[in-house]
C-alpha positions as CSV (number, residue, x, y, z in Angstrom):
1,X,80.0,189.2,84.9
2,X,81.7,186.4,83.3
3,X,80.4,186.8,80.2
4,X,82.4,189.6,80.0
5,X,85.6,188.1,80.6
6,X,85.6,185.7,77.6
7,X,88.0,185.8,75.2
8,X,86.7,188.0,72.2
9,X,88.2,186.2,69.8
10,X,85.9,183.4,71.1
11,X,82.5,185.3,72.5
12,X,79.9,186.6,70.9
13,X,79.8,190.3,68.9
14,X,78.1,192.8,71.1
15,X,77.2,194.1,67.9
16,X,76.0,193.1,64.7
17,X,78.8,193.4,62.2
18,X,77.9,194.2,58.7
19,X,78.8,191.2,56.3
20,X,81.0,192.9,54.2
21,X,83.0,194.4,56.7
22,X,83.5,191.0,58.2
23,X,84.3,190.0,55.2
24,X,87.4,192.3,54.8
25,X,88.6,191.9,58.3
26,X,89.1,188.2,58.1
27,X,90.7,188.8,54.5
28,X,93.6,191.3,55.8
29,X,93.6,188.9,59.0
30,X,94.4,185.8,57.0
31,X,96.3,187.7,54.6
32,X,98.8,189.3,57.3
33,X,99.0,185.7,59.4
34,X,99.7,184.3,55.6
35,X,102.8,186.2,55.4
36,X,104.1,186.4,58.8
37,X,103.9,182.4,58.4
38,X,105.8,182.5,55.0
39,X,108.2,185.3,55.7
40,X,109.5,183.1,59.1
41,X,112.2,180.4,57.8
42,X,111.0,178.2,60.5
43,X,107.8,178.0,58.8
44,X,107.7,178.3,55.1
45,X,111.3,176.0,55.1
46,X,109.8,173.0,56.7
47,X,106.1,173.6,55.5
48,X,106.9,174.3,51.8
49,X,110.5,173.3,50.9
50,X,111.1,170.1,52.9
51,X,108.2,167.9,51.6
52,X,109.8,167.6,48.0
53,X,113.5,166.3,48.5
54,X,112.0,164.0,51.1
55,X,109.5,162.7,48.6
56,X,111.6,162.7,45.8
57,X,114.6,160.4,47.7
58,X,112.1,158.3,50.0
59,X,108.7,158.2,48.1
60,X,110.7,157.7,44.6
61,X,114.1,157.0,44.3
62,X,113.9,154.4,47.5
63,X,110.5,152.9,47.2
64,X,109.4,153.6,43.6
65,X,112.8,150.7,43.3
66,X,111.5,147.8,45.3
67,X,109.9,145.0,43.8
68,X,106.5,145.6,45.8
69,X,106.2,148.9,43.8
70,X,108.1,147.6,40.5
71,X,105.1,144.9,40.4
72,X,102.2,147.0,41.3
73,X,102.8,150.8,40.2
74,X,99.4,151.7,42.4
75,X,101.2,151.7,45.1
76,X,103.0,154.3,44.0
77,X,100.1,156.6,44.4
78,X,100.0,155.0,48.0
79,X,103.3,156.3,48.7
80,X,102.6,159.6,47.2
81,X,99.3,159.6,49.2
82,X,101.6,159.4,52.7
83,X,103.7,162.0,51.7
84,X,100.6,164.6,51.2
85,X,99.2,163.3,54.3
86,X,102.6,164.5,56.2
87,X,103.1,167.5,54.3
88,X,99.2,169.0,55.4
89,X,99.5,167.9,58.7
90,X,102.8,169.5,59.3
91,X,100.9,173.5,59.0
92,X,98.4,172.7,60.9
93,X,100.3,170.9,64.1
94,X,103.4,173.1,64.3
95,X,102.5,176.9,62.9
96,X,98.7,177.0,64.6
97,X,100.2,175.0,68.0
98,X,103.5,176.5,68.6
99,X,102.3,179.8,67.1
100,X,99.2,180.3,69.4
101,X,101.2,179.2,72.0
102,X,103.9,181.5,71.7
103,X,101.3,184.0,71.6
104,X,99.8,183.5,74.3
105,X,103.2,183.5,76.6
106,X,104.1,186.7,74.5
107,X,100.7,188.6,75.7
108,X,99.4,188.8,72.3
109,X,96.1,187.2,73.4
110,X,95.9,190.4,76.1
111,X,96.5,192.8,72.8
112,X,93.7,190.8,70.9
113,X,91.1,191.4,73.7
114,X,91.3,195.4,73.6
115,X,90.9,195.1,69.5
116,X,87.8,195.2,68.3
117,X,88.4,192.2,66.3
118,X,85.0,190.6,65.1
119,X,84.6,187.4,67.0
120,X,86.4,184.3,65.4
121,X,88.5,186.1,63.0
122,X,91.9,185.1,65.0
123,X,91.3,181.5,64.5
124,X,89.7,181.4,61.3
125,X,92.8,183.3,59.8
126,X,95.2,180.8,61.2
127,X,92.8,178.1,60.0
128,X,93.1,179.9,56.8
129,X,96.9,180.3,56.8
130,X,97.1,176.5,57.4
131,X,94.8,175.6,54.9
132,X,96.6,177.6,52.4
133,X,99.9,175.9,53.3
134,X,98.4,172.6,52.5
135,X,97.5,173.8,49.2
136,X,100.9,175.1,48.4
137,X,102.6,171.9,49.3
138,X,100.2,169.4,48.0
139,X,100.4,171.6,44.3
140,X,104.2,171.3,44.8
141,X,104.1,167.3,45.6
142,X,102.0,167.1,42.8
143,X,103.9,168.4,40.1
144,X,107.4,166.6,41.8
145,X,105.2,163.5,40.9
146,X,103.6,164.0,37.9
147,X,107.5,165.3,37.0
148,X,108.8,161.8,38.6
149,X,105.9,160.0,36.4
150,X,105.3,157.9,39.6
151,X,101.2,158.3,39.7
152,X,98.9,156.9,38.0
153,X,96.2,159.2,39.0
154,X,94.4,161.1,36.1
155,X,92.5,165.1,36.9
156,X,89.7,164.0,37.6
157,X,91.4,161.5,40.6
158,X,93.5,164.2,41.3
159,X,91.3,167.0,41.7
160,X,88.7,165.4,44.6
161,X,92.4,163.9,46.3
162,X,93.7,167.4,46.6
163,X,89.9,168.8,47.8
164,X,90.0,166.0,50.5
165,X,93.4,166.7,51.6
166,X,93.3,170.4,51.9
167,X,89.9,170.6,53.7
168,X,90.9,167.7,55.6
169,X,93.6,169.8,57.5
170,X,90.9,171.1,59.9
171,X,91.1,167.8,61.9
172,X,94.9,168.9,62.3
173,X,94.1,172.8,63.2
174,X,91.7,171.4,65.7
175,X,94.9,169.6,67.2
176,X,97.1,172.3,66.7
177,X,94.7,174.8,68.4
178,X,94.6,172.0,71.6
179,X,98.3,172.8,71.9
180,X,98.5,176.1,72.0
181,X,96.0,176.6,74.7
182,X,97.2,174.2,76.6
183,X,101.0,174.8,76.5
184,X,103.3,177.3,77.3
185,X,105.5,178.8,74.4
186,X,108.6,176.8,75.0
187,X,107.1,173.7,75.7
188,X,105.0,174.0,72.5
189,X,107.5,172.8,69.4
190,X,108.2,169.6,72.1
191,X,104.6,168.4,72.3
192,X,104.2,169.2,69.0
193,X,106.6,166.6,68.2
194,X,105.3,164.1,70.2
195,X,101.8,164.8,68.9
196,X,103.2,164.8,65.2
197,X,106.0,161.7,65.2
198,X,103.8,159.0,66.6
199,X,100.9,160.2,64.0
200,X,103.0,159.8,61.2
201,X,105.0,156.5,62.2
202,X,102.1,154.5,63.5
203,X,99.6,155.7,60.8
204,X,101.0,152.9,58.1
205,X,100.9,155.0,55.2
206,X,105.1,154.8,55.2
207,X,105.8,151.1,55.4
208,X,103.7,148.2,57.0
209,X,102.9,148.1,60.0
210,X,103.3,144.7,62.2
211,X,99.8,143.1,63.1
212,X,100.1,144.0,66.6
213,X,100.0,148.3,65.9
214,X,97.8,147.8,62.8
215,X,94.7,148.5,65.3
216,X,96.3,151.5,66.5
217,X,96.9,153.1,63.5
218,X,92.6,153.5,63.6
219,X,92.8,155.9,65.9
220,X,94.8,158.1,64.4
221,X,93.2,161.0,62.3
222,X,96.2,161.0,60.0
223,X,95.5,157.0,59.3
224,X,91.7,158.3,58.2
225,X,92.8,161.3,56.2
226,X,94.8,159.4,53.9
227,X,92.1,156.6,53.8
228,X,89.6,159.3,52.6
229,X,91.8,160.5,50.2
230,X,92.5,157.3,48.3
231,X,88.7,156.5,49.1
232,X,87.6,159.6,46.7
233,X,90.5,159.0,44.3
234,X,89.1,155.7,43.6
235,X,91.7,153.6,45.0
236,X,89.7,151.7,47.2
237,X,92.0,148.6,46.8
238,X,93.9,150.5,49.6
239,X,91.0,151.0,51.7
240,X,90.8,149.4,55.2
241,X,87.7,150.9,56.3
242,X,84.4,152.7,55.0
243,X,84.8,156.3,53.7
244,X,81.8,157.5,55.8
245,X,83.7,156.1,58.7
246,X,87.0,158.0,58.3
247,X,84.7,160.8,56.9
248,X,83.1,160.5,60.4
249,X,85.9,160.5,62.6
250,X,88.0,163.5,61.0
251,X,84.3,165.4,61.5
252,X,84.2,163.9,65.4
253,X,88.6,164.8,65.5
254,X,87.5,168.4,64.5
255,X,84.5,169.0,66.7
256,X,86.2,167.4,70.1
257,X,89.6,168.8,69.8
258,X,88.4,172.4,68.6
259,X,85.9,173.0,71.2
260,X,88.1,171.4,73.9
261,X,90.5,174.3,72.6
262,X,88.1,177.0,72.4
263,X,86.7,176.2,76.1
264,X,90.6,176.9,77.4
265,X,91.0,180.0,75.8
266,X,88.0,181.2,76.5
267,X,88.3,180.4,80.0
268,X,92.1,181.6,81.0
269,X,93.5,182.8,77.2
């Protein structure tokens, strides 16, 4: 009898679902949570708009002038490394947390259980959407850099850096997901925030860190996204651990957050 009470976004198909069809059901889902996401101001503003002036006053105009950067132009690609890392995140966190969550409190989650929605297709298009966002806003970083001429990094850097940070949003979606089954609607942009800041402060990829927070910044999954990056971009002057380690601990991010998250909803929705 409980089986029959999880969440069908989560359970398994009581049928077998021809591939094709599947296929076209998660394409119009993703497409239609694509442009609810980028038709919202408080979504496609601060996702795809506000990465670039910060960038351009912070990651150019303010460092890309001190001496650190005016002796070693690599860092540069450091900086410009941060500022992807905080513009994938950002999708990810806010629109999958405070968006399931508002959901949820909304009854939308009650709608999605009388739909015969194939199993996973919710999530995956909000995965989707996210990943998608990341992509916009890394191309858009990119060319505000390559237009700023303050990287160094050549296509074939460029094109594993952006693979590695688009793919390594999942991590982030996992979080995201966490938060919106665990919080109410309201409450959601809040813990968001204090999920986000502290992530993007402590993970060092602004300024330096003092010694004493430099072991915290490890266990953050922002800190190991932009290692990896740099890691498969060949910058591994900037690297403070392994890439199979950060490699590892996205993966472990990903698998402990999202099931965590899957095991709520598919326990109380």
């Amino acid at each position: 009898m409980n089986a029959t009470l999880l969440h069908p976004v989560l359970a398994p198909a009581a049928a077998a679902v021809p591939t094709a069809k599947l296929l076209r059901v998660f394409i119009r889902e993703a497409k239609y949570e694509f442009l609810k996401a980028v038709r919202s101001p408080a979504a496609s503003i601060p996702f795809l708009v506000l990465p670039i002036p910060l960038y351009l006053f912070f990651g150019v105009v303010l460092a890309g002038s001190s001496p650190e950067v005016q002796k070693n132009p690599l860092l540069a690609n450091y900086i410009f490394a941060g500022w992807c890392t905080f513009a994938v995140m950002m999708p990810a966190i806010f629109a999958i947390g405070c968006g399931l969550a508002m959901e949820r409190t909304a009854g939308l989650m009650k709608l999605k259980r009388a739909l015969p929605t194939p199993a996973g297709v919710y999530l995956s298009a909000k995965f989707c959407m996210a990943m998608t966002f990341a992509a916009i806003a890394m191309a858009e970083l990119t060319l505000a850099a390559l237009f700023a001429g303050r990287i160094t990094m050549t296509l074939t850097q460029l094109l594993p850096f952006a693979v590695v940070m688009i793919v390594g949003v999942l991590p982030f979606c996992a979080i995201g997901m966490l938060i919106g089954a665990y919080s109410s609607g309201p409450a959601s942009p809040a813990v968001a925030n204090l999920v986000f800041l502290p992530m993007v402060w402590l993970s060092g990829f602004f300024f330096p860190l003092p010694a004493s927070l430099r072991m915290l910044s490890m266990f953050l999954p922002s800190f190991h996204l932009h290692q990896a990056a740099l890691g498969v971009a060949g910058f591994q002057q900037f690297m403070l651990l392994p890439l199979t380690m950060t490699t590892a601990v996205l993966v472990a991010v990903t698998i402990v957050f999202g099931g965590l998250a899957m095991r709520r909803l598919a326990r109380v929705g």
